[in-house]
C-alpha angles and dihedrals in degrees: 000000000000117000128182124188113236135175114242123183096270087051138275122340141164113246113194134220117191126235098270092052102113109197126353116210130189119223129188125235158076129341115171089339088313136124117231144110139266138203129220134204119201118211124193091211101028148033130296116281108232125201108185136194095024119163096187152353121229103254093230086057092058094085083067094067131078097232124016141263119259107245134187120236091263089049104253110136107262084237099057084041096062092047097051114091105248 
């Protein structure tokens, strides 16, 4: 199992990919007409794993993922950057 802590709307959480989950990658995009991220496990005998609405991803997680997560200069995830009122 592999588990990374990420930070949803309602605060920080641990999603979980099984064993036979390959590589697991983080998109941008739209959810519901908001911004966020999700994270995909590929998996070799089933469907796609799918982790919706996601802000961030603990930096010490992303090593975790195939590709990385955007950050700001001051390390918050571009995403929850966006979201947050300037």
């Amino acid at each position: 199992m592999t588990e990374l802590r990420v930070r949803k709307p309602d605060g920080w959480t641990t999603v979980s990919f099984p064993d036979e989950v390959g590589t697991i990658s983080a998109a941008g995009g739209k959810v519901d007409g908001q911004l966020c991220l999700t994270l995909t496990g590929e998996r070799d005998d089933g469907p796609r794993i799918v982790e919706l609405g996601i802000l961030d991803v603990d930096e010490n997680d992303e090593h975790l993922l195939e590709n990385t997560v955007p950050w700001t200069e001051d390390g918050t995830s571009v995403v929850l950057d966006r979201l947050l009122p300037s």
